[in-house]
C-alpha positions, -999 to +999 in steps of 0.1 A: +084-219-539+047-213-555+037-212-520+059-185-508+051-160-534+014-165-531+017-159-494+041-131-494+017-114-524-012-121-501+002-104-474+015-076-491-023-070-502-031-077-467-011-054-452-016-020-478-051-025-474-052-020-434-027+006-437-046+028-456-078+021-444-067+023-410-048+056-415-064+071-439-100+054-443-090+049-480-105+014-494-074+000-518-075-025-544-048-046-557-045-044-596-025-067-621+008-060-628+003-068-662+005-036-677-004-017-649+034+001-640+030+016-675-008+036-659+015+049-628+022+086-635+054+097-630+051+130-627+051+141-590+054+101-582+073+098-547+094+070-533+109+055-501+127+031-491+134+001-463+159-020-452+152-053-438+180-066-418+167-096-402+160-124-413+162-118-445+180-087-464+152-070-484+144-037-495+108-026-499+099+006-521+070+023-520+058+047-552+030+070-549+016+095-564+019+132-549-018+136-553-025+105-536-004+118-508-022+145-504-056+132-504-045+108-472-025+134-458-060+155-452-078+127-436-048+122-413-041+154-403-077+168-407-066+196-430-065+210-463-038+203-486-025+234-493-021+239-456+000+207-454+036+210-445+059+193-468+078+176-439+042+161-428+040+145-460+066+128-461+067+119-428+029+101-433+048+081-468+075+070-442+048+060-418+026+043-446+057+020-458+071+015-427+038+004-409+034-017-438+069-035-440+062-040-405+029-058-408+035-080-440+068-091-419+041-102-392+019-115-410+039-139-434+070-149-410+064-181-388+052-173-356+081-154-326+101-147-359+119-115-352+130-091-377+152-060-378+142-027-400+158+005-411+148+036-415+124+046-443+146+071-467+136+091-497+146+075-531+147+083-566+119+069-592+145+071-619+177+055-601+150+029-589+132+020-622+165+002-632+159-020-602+150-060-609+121-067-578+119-098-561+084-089-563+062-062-569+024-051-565+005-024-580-024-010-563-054+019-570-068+043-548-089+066-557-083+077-594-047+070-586-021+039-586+012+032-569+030+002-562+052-011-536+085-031-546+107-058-524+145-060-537+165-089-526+166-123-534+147-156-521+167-168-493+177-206-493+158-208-454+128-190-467+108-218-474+117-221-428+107-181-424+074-180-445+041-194-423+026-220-448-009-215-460-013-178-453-022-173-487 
């Protein structure tokens, strides 16, 4: 099982760190979690969420803060922030955790493994702080940190779904 969570954290890392770069030209670095949920400021700190159907039945969460938002949300739409809509926003957070989900899924599942998303949705930090992760990263960009969350539990066939040596 030491195996599986070092590829699934590698891939997570993996797979945050082309999204934002790619989208946003944003260089992320993944932080300890040690300590780290207590530097995330909650104060105008966003979620989402995303089923996984297939093969597994996770949920990823994504928190981030507004300002953090922002910042990517000019370099993808070219424009200032104050002149961003709100519905752009969070369309780019559901992009940015969906794109995600879907490229850790590709990344760490054997080879021809499908899988099945949902829809991102908006969530609640403090219905979702009560939440026990399966795992959990934290992550700075800029001045800022946010983390991204899987709920669920470790499947009996995992050790089948997860490509060995990814890590």
């Amino acid at each position: 099982m030491e195996h599986i969570h070092a590829t699934l954290r590698a891939g997570m890392t993996r797979a945050i760190s082309e999204v934002l770069e790619g989208m946003a030209f944003m260089p992320v670095e993944e932080l300890p979690n040690k300590g780290t949920e207590t530097k995330i400021s909650r104060e105008n700190l966003l979620c989402v969420s995303l089923l996984v159907h297939e093969p597994v039945q996770w949920e990823f969460k994504l928190f981030m803060p507004r300002n953090l938002l922002e910042e990517m949300g000019e370099a993808v739409y070219a424009a200032p922030r104050e002149a961003l809509a709100e519905s752009s926003l969070r369309d780019l957070l559901f992009e940015i955790l969906n794109t995600a989900a879907g490229r850790f899924l590709s990344e760490v599942l054997v080879d021809n493994q499908e899988f099945s998303l949902g829809l991102p949705e908006p969530c609640d930090y403090d219905n979702s702080i009560a939440d026990d992760p399966l795992m959990e990263w934290h992550f700075e960009a800029g001045d800022n940190i946010f983390a991204v969350t899987v709920l669920g539990t470790l499947a009996d066939n995992l050790t089948d779904l997860v490509r060995p040596g990814t890590e």
